[in-house]
KEZABA-283446 format. One line per 3 residues: number of its first residue (from 1); their letters; for each residue z negated, x negated, y of C-alpha. Coordinates in steps of 0.02 Angstrom, whole numbers. Last residue first. Layout:
// residues N
NUM) A) Z:X:Y | ... $
//
This chain:
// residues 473
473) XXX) 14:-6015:-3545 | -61:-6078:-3364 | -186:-5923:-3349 $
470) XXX) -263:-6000:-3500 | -282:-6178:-3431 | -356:-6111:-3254 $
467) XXX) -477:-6004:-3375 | -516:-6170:-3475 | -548:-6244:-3302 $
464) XXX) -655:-6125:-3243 | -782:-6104:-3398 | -803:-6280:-3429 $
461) XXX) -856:-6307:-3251 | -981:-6197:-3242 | -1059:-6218:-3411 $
458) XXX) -1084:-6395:-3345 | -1054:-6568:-3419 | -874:-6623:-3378 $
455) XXX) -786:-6721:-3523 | -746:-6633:-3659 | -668:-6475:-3547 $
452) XXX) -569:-6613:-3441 | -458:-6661:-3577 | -348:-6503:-3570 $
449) XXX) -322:-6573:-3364 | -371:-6504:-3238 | -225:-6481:-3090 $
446) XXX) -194:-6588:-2947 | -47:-6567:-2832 | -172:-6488:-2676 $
443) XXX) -243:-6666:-2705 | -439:-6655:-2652 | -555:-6783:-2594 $
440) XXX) -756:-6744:-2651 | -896:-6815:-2537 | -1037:-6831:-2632 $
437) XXX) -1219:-6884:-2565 | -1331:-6949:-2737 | -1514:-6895:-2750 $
434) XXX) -1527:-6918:-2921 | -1390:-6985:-2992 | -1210:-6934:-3018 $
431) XXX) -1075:-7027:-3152 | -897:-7057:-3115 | -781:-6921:-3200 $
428) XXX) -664:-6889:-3055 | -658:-7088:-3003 | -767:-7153:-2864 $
425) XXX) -758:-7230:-2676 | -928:-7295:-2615 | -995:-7189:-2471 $
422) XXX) -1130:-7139:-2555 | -1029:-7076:-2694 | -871:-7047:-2616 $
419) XXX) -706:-6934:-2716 | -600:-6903:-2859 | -453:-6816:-2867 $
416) XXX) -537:-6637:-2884 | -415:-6504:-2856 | -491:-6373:-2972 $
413) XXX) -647:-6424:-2923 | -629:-6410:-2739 | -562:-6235:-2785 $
410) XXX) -689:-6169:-2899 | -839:-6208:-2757 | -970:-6309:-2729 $
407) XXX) -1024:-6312:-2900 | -859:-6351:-2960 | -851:-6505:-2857 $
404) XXX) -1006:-6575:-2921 | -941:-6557:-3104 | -792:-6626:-3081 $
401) XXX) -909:-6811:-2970 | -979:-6816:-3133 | -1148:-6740:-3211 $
398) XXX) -1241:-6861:-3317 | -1416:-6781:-3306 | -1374:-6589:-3255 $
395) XXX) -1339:-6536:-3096 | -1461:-6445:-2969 | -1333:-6435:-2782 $
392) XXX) -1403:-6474:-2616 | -1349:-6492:-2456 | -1357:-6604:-2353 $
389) XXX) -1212:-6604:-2232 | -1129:-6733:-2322 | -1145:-6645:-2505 $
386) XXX) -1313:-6685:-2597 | -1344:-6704:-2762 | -1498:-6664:-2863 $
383) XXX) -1541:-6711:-3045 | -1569:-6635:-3211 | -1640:-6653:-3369 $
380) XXX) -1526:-6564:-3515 | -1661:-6454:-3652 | -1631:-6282:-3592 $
377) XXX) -1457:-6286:-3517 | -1389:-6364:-3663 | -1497:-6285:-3802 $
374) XXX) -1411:-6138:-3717 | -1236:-6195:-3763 | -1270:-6243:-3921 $
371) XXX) -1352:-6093:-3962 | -1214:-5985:-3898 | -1059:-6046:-3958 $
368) XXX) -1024:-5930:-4096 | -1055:-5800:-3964 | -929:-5881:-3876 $
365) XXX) -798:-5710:-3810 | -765:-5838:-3685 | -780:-5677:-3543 $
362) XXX) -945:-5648:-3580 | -1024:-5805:-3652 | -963:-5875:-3468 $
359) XXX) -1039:-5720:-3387 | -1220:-5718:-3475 | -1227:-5913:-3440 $
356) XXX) -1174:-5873:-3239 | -1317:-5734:-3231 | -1453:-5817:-3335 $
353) XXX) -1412:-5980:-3220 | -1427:-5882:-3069 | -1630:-5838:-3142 $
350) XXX) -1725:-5938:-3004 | -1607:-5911:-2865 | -1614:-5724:-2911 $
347) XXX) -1823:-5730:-2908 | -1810:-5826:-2740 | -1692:-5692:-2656 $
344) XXX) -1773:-5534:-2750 | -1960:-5587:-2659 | -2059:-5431:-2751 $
341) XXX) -2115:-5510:-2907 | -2117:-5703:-2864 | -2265:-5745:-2936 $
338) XXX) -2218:-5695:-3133 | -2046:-5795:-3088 | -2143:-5965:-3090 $
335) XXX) -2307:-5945:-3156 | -2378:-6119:-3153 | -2271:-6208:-3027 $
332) XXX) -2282:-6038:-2914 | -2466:-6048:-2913 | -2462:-6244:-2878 $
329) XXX) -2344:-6225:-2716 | -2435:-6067:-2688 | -2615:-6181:-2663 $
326) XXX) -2519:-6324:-2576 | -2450:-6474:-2669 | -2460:-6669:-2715 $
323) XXX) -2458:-6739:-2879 | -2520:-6910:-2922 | -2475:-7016:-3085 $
320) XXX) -2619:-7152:-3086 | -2588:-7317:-3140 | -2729:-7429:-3181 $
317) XXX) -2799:-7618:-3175 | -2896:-7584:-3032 | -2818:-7442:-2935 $
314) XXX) -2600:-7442:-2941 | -2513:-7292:-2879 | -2391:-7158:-2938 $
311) XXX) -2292:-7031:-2848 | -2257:-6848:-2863 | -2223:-6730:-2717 $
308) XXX) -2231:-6545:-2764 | -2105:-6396:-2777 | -2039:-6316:-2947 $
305) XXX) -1911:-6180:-2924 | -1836:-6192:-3075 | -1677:-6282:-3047 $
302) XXX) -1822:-6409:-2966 | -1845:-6424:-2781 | -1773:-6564:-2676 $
299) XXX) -1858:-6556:-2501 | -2023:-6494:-2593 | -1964:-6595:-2799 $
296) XXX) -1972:-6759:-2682 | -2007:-6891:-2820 | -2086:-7052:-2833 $
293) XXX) -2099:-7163:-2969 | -1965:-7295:-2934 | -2083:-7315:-2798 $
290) XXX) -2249:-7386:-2902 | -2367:-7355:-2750 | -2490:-7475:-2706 $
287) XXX) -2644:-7386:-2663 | -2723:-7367:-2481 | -2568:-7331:-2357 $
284) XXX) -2474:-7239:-2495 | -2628:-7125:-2520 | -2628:-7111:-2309 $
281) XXX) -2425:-7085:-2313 | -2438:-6966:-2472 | -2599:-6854:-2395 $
278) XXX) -2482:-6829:-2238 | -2324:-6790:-2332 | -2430:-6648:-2427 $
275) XXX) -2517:-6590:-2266 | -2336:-6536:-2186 | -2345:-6423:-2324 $
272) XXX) -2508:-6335:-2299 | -2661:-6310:-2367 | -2689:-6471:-2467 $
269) XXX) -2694:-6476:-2671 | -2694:-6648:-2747 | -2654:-6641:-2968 $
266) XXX) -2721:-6802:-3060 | -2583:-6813:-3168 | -2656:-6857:-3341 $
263) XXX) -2557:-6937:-3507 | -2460:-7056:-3400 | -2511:-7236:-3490 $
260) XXX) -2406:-7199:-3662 | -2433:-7385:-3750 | -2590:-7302:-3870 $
257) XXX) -2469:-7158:-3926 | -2328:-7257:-3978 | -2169:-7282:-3878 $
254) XXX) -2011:-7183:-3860 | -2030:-7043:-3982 | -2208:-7015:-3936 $
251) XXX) -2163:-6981:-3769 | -2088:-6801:-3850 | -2259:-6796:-3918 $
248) XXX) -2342:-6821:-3754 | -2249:-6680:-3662 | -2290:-6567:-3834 $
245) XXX) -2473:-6588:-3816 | -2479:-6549:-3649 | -2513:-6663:-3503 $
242) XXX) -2708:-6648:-3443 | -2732:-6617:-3274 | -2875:-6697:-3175 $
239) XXX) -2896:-6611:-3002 | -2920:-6636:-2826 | -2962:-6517:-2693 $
236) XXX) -2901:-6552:-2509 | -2950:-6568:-2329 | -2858:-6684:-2231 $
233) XXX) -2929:-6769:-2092 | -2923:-6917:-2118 | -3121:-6951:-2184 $
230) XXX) -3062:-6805:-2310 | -2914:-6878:-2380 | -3002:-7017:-2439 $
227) XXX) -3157:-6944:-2506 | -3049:-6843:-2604 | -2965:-6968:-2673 $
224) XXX) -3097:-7101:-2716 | -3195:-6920:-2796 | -3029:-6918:-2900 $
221) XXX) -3019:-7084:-2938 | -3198:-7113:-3006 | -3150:-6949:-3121 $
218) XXX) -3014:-7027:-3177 | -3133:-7200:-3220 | -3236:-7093:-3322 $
215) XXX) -3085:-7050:-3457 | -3151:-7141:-3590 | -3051:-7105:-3729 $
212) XXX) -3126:-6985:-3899 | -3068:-6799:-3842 | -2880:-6847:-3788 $
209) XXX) -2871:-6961:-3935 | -2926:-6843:-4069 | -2818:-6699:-3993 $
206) XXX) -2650:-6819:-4019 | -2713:-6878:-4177 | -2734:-6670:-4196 $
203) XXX) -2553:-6651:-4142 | -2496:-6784:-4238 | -2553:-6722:-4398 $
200) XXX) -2524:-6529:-4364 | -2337:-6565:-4341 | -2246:-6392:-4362 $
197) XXX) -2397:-6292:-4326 | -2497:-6383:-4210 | -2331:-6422:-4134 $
194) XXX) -2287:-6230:-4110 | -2466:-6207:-4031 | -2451:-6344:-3917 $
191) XXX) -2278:-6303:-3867 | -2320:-6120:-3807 | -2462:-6138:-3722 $
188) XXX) -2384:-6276:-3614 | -2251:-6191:-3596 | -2349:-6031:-3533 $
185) XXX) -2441:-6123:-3414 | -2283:-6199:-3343 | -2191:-6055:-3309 $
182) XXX) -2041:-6110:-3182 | -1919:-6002:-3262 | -1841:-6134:-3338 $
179) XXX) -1991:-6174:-3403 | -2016:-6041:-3480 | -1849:-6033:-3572 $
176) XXX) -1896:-6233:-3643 | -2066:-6149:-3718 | -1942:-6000:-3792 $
173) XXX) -1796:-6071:-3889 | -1821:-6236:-3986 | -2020:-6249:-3992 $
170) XXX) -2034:-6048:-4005 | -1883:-6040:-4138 | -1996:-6173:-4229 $
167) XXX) -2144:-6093:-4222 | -2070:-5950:-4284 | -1985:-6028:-4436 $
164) XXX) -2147:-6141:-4467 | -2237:-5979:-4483 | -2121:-5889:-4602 $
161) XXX) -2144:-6048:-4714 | -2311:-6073:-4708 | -2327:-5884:-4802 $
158) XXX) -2517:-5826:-4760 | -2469:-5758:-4559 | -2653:-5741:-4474 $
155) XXX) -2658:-5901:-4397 | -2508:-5858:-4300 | -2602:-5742:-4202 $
152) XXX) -2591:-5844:-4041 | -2410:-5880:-4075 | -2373:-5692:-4095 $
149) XXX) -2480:-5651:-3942 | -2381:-5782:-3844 | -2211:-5727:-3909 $
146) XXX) -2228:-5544:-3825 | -2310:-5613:-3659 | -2110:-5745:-3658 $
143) XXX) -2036:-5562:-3704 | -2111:-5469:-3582 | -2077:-5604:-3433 $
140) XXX) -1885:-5631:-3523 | -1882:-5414:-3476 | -1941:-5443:-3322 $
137) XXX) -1796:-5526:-3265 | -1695:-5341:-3241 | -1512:-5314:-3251 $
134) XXX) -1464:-5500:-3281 | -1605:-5500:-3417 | -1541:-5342:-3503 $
131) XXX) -1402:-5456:-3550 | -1494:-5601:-3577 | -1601:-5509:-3720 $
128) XXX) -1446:-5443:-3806 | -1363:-5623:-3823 | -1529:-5689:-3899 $
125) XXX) -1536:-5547:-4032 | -1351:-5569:-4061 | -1402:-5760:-4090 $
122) XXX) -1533:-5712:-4194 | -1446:-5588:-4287 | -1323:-5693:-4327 $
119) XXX) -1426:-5848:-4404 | -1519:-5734:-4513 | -1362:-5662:-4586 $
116) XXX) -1268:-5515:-4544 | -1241:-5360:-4675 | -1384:-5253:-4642 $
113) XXX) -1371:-5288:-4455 | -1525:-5280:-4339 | -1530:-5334:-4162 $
110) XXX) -1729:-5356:-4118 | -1788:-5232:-3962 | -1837:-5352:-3806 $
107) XXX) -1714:-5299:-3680 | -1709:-5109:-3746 | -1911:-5102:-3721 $
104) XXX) -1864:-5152:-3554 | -1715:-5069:-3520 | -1809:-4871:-3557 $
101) XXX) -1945:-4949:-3448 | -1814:-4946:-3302 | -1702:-4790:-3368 $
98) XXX) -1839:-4646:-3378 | -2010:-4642:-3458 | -1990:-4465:-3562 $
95) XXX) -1806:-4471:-3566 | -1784:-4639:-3582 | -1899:-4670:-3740 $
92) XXX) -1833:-4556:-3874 | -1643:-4602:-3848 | -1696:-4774:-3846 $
89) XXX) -1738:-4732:-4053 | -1884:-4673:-4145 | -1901:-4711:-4338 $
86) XXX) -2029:-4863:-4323 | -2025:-5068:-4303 | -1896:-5073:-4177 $
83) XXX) -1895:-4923:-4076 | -2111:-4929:-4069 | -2101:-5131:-4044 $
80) XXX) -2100:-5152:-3846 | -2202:-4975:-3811 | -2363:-5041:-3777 $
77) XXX) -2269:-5187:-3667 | -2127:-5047:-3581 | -2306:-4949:-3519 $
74) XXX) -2375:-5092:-3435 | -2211:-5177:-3374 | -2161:-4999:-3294 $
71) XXX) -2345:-4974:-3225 | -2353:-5134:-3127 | -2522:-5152:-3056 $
68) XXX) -2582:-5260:-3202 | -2453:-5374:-3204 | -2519:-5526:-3156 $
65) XXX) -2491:-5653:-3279 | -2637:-5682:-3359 | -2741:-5500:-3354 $
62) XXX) -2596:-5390:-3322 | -2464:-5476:-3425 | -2595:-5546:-3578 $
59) XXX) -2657:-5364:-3582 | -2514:-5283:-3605 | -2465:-5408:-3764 $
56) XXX) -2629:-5374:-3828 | -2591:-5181:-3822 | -2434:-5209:-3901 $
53) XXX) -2502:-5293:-4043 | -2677:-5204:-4063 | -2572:-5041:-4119 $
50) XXX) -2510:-5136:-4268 | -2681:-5074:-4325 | -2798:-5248:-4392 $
47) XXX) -2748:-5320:-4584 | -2698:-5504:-4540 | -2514:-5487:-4578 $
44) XXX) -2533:-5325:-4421 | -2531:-5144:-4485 | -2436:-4987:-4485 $
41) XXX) -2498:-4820:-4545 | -2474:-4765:-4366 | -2341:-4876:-4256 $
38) XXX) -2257:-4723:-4187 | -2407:-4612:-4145 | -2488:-4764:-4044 $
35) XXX) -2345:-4806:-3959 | -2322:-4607:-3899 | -2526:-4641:-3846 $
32) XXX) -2514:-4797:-3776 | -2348:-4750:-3678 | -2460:-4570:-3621 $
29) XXX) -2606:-4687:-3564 | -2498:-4813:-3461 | -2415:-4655:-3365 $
26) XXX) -2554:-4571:-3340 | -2657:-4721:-3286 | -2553:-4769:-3173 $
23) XXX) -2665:-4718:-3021 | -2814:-4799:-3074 | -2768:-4959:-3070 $
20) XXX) -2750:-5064:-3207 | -2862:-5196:-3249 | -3006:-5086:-3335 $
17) XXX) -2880:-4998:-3434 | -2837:-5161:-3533 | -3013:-5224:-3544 $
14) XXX) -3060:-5047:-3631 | -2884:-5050:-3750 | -2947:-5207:-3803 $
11) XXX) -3122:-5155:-3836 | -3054:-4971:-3903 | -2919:-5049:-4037 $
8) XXX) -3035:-5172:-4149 | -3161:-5062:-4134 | -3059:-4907:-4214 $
5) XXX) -3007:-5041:-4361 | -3184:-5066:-4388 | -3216:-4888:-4396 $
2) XX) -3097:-4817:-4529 | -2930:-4745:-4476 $
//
């Protein structure tokens, strides 16, 4: 190995071992080292030691996403590629770092078939890397830190085509998986690289007009803010957060660029909770809010976790889209399931749609349904519907008064007659909103119907009424 390509490995390698604590060091030193011996000879498109690849992708979980004290996700990211892209097998890897990191590397390991098309083998790739993902969520973490190094080194890729393809997948598969894991910073990341790529002329028009507008009257604001909040008693920092390059694209298909108002949230952080609904009763007090605007997401949190109040106000002439947290409110918005390593009952709330999409692919025997349906879970908005006790169920947009009952429970569903939408009485395929309390009636006589698979719009629901149809043949 000559000496610029031993450079290019020690400084990384150097920032790596300086994050991780001395104790693992063994451990993360022997996976470098069997990595090492397995990728030799190999290199990156842009001529560096494949080497640099997994050790970039370790260093983007311990340094960015705060992984650096956990050895298993350490040694599993410098040894991600060494089954897929050399001659060693799992069999080589679970003996020497047992069953856990043995998973990971298994999670994230490309499914091969001489004879399948491209097409396939993604989806079989796909299906593989749920799978492990119901036995352990850091394997979507690894992969999400694996597909930011390969976007950031895009660059180096010479055929246009091969890097459309991946920026594509990334656009279509893995910004919309982070951020249904609640990882905002790397969506973000994510969809302004892929749209630099796929659409470099409206993301730089998009650039130009983010570095060229006068933006002194947000900074106005946020001092007004501050101030504000201050001389009543609530301390806070305020911010100036720029929307991503892919949230104002998809805009972009609605209205121009120069008619799209909402391209900053001016982001309010408070210490406590009870400090957020203060801050929005004094901001409400002083601005005019635009109430169709608000939203609850901390008594009505996101399927992903996300918590925050959002409003927006009027100030001479302007709107101003206003969001309202605490310090792990924000953290957890940003890196979702990275921050919640440790708390299993908020990390399995996060991921129980991994768990009920890996069983209805599972028993439906749907890989040829796959994409479709996980474009549908990644891609539908959602809403929040309350039964009459108050409590609440995450729906997709256009979810019926079915679809409600299912997620109650199977029963209700399979009996649905209809029901109460805010007291008003409905049919079984009325429409939900945001917010909506749903009271469901049931008819022991009722059964679902063939018809009833077209028309209800979760996985959920699909799933138990075509195995109440089947167990009826």
């Amino acid at each position: 190995m000559n000496t610029k390509h031993l450079i290019s490995i020690r400084e990384p390698l150097r920032k790596l071992l300086v994050q991780i604590p001395q104790r693992n060091h063994p451990l993360v030193g022997h996976a470098y080292h069997f990595a090492n011996a397995s990728h030799e000879g190999q290199d990156r498109d842009a001529g560096q030691p494949y080497i640099t690849h997994p050790i970039g992708v370790a260093l983007i979980l311990a340094s960015e996403l705060g992984f650096a004290s956990d050895a298993e996700m350490m040694a599993a990211a410098l040894l991600h590629d060494a089954v897929e892209d050399s001659a060693l097998t799992l069999n080589d890897i679970e003996p020497t770092f047992g069953k856990n990191i043995a998973t990971l590397v298994s999670g994230v390991t490309k499914v091969e078939g001489s004879k399948a098309g491209r097409t396939a083998r993604r989806i079989a790739t796909l299906q593989h890397l749920f799978t492990h993902a119901r036995r352990d969520p850091r394997v979507l973490i690894l992969k999400l830190a694996d597909r930011m190094y390969n976007m950031r080194s895009l660059d180096g890729i010479s055929e246009i085509d091969r890097r459309q393809r991946i920026a594509r997948e990334t656009i279509d598969i893995y910004a919309p998986l982070s951020h249904l894991l609640g990882m905002a910073r790397i969506r973000r990341e994510l969809e302004d690289r892929s749209l630099c790529c796929l659409e470099p002329r409206i993301a730089n028009q998009i650039q130009t007009t983010f570095r060229t507008e006068q933006t002194g009257h947000l900074a106005k604001f946020q001092d007004i803010i501050r101030n504000l909040l201050n001389a009543n008693g609530v301390r806070t920092s305020v911010r100036v957060q720029q929307k991503s390059l892919g949230s104002i694209y998809r805009k972009m298909q609605h209205r121009p660029l120069n008619q799209i108002q909402d391209r900053y949230a001016v982001e309010v952080i408070v210490s406590r909770r009870r400090l957020c609904y203060l801050a929005l009763g004094i901001l409400h007090e002083h601005f005019l809010p635009v109430m169709e605007r608000f939203k609850d997401f901390i008594a009505l949190p996101k399927r992903n976790g996300y918590q925050a109040l959002h409003t927006c106000v009027h100030h001479r002439d302007q709107r101003y889209e206003l969001h309202i947290q605490t310090p792990a409110m924000h953290r957890l918005g940003e890196f979702g399931i990275a921050a919640l390593r440790g708390d299993a009952q908020h990390e399995e709330r996060r991921t129980r749609w991994l768990h009920d999409f890996v069983d209805w692919y599972d028993r439906a025997d749907a890989s040829h349904h796959l994409m479709t349906e996980l474009k549908r879970i990644l891609f539908t908005r959602e809403i929040v519907a309350l039964t009459p006790r108050g409590d609440p169920f995450i729906l997709p947009e256009d979810a019926t008064v079915v679809d409600f009952a299912f997620a109650v429970h199977t029963d209700l569903g399979l009996q649905c007659k209809g029901g109460r939408i805010n007291g008003a009485r409905a049919y079984p395929f009325s429409k939900l909103a945001w917010g909506d309390t749903v009271e469901i009636d049931t008819d022991p006589n009722q059964h679902p119907k063939k018809s009833w698979i077209s028309r209800v719009k979760t996985y959920r629901a699909r799933r138990h009424i075509q195995h109440h149809l089947n167990s009826q043949k």
